[in-house]
N, CA, C and O atoms as a DFTB+ gen file, in Angstrom:
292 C
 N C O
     1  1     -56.520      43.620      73.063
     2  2     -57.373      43.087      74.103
     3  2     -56.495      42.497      75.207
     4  3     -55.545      41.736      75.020
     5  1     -56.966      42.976      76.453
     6  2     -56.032      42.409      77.684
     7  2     -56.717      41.133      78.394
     8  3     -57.827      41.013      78.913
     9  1     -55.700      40.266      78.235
    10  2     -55.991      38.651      78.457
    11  2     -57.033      38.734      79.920
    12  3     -58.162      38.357      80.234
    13  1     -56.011      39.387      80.488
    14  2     -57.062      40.131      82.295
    15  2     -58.354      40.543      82.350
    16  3     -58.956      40.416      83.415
    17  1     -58.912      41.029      81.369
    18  2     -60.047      41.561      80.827
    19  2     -61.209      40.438      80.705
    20  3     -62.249      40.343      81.356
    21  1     -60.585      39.425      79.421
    22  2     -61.268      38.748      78.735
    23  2     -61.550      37.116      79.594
    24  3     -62.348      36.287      79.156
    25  1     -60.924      36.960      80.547
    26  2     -61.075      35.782      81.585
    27  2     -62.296      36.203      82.414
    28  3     -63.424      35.714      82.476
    29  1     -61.844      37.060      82.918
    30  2     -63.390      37.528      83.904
    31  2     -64.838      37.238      82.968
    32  3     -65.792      36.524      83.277
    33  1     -64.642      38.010      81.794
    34  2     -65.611      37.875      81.463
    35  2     -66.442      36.766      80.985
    36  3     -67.619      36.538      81.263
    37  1     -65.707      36.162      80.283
    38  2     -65.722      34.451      79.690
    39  2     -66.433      33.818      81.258
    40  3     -67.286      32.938      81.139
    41  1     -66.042      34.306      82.723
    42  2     -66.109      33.522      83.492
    43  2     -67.598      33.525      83.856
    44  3     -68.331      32.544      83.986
    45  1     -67.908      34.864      83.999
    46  2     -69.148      35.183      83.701
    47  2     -70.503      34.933      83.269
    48  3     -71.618      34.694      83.732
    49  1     -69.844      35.113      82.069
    50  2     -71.037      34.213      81.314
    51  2     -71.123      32.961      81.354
    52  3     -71.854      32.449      80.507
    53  1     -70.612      32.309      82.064
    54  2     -70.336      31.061      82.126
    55  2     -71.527      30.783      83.263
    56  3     -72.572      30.132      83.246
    57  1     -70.736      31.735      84.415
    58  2     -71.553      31.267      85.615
    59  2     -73.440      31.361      85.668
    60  3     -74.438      30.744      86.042
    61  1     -72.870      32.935      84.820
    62  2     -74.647      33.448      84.565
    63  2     -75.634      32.264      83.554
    64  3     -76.845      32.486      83.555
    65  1     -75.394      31.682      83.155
    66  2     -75.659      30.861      82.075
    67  2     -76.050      29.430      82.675
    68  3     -76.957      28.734      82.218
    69  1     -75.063      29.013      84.001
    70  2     -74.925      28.261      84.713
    71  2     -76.580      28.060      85.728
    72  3     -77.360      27.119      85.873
    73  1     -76.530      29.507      86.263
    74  2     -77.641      29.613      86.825
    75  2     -79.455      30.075      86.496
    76  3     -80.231      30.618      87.282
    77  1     -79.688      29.667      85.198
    78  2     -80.765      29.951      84.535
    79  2     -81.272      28.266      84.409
    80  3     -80.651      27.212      84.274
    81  1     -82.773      28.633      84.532
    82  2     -83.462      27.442      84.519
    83  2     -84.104      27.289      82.968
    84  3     -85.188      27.873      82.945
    85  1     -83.764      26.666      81.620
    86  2     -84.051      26.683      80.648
    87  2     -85.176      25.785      80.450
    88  3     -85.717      25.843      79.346
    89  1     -85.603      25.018      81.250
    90  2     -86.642      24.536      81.129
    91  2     -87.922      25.106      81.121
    92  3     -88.682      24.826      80.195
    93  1     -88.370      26.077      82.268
    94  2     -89.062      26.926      82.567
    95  2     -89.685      28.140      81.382
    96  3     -90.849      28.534      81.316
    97  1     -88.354      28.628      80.383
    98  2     -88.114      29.457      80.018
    99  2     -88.974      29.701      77.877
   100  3     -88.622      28.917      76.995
   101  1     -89.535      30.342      77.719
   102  2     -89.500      30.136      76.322
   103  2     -88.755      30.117      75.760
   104  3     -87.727      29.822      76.370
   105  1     -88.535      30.433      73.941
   106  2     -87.771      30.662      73.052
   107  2     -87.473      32.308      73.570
   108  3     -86.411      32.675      74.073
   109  1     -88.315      32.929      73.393
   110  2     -88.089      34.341      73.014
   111  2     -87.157      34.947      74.919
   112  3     -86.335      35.839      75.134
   113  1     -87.707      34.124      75.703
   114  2     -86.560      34.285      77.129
   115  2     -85.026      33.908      76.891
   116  3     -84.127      34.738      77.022
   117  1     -84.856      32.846      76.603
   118  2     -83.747      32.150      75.994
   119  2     -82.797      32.905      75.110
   120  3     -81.613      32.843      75.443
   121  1     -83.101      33.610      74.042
   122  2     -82.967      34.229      73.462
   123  2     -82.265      35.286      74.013
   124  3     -81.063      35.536      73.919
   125  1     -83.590      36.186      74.899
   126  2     -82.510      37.582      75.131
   127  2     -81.534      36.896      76.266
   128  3     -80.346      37.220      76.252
   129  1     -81.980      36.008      77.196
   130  2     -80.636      35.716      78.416
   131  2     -79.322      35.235      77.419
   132  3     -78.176      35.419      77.829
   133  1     -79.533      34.702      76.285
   134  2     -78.306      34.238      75.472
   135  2     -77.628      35.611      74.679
   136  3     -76.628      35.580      73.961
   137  1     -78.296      36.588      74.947
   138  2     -77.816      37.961      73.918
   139  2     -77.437      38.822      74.872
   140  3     -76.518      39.625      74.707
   141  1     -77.977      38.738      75.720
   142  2     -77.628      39.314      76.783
   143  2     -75.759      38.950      77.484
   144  3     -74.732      39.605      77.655
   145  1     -76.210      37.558      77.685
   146  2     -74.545      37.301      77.788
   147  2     -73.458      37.471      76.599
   148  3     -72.234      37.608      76.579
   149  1     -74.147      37.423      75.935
   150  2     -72.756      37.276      74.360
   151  2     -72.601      39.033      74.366
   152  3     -71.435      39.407      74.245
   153  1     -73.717      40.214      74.503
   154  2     -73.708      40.987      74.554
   155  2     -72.802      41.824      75.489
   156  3     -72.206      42.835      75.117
   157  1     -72.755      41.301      76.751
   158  2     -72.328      41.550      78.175
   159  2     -70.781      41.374      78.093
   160  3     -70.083      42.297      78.515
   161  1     -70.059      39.998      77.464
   162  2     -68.724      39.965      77.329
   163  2     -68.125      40.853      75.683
   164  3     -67.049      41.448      75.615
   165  1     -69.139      40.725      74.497
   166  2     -68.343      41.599      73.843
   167  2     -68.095      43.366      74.235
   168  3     -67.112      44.104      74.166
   169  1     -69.218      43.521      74.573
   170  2     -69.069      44.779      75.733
   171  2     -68.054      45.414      76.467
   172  3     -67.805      46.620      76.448
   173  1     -67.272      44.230      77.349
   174  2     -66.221      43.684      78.048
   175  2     -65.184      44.215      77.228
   176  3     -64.639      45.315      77.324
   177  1     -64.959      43.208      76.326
   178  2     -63.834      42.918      75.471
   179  2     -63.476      44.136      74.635
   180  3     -62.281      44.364      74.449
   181  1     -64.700      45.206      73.940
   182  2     -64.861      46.205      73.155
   183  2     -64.009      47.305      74.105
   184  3     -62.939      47.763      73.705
   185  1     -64.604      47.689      75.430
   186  2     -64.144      48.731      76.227
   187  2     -63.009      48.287      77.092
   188  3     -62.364      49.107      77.746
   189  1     -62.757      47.038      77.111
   190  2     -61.061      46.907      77.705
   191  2     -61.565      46.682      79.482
   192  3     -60.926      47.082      80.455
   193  1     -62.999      45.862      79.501
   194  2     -63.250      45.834      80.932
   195  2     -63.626      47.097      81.574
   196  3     -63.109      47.382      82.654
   197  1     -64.725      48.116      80.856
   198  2     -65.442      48.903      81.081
   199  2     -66.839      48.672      81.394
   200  3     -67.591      48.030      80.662
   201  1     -67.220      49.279      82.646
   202  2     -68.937      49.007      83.134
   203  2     -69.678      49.416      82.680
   204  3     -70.867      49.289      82.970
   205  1     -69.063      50.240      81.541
   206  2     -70.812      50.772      81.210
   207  2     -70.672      50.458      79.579
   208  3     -71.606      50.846      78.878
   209  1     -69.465      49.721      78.885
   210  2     -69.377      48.832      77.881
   211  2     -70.331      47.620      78.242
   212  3     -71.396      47.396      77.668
   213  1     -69.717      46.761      79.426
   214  2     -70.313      45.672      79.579
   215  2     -72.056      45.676      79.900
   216  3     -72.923      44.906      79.486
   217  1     -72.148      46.808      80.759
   218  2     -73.609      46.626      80.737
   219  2     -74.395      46.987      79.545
   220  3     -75.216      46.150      79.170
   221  1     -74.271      48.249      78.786
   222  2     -73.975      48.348      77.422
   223  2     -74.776      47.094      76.537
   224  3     -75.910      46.744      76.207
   225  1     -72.932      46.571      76.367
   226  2     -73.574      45.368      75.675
   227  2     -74.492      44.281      75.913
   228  3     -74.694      43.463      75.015
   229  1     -75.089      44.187      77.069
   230  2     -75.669      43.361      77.792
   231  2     -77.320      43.711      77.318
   232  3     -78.269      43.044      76.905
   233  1     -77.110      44.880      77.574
   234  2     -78.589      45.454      77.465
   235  2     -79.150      45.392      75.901
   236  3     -80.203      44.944      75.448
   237  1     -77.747      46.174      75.118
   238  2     -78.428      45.616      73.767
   239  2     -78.053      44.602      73.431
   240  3     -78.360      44.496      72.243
   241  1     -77.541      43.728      73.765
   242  2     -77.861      42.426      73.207
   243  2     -78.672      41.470      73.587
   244  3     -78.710      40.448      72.902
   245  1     -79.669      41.612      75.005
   246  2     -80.972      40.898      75.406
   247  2     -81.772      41.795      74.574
   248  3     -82.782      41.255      74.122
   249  1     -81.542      43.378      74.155
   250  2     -82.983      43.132      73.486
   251  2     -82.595      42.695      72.073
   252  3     -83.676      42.266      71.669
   253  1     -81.907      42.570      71.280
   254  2     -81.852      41.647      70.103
   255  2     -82.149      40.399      69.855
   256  3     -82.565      39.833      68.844
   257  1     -81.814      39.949      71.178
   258  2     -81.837      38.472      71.408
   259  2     -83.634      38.370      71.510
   260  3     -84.265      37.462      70.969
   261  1     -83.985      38.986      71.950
   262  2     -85.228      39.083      72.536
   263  2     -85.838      39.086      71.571
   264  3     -86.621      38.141      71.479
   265  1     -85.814      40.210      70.251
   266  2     -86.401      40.331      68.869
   267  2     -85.701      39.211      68.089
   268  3     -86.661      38.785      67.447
   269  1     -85.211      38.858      67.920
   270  2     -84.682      37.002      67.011
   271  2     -85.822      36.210      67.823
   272  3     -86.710      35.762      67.097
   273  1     -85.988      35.898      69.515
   274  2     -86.263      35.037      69.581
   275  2     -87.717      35.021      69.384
   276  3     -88.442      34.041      69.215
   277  1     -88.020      36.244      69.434
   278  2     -89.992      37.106      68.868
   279  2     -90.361      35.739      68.367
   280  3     -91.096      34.922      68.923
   281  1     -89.609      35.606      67.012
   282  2     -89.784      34.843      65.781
   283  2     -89.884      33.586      65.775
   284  3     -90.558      33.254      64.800
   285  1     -89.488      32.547      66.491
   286  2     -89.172      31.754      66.906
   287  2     -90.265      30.636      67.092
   288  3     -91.214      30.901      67.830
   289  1     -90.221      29.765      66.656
   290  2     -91.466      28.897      67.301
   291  2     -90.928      28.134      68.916
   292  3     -91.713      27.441      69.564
């Protein structure tokens, strides 16, 4: 894994995460925006800073996130 890679992305999710209103939001929203990002940088990290890794992982990991947070009270 290239250190160059894995900063951007970390930064990312940081910022994206930064700008979500969690108050507003349910469980099951929460959820996929949180799977979505964890999704989005392992994505990243998997393809070596590839776009269609990162979006990739992004995509399936909001909808996982999305089905965990189904459940959720």
């Amino acid at each position: 894994m290239n250190i160059r890679t894995l900063i951007p992305a970390i930064l990312l999710a940081v910022a994206a995460s930064g700008c979500a209103t969690w108050e507003g939001m349910s469980a099951r929203e929460r959820s996929a925006a949180i799977g979505a990002g964890v999704g989005g940088v392992a994505g990243a990290v998997v393809t070596d800073g590839g776009v269609l890794g990162t979006v990739g992982g992004a995509a399936i990991g909001g909808v996982i996130g999305d089905q965990i947070g189904k459940h959720k009270n």
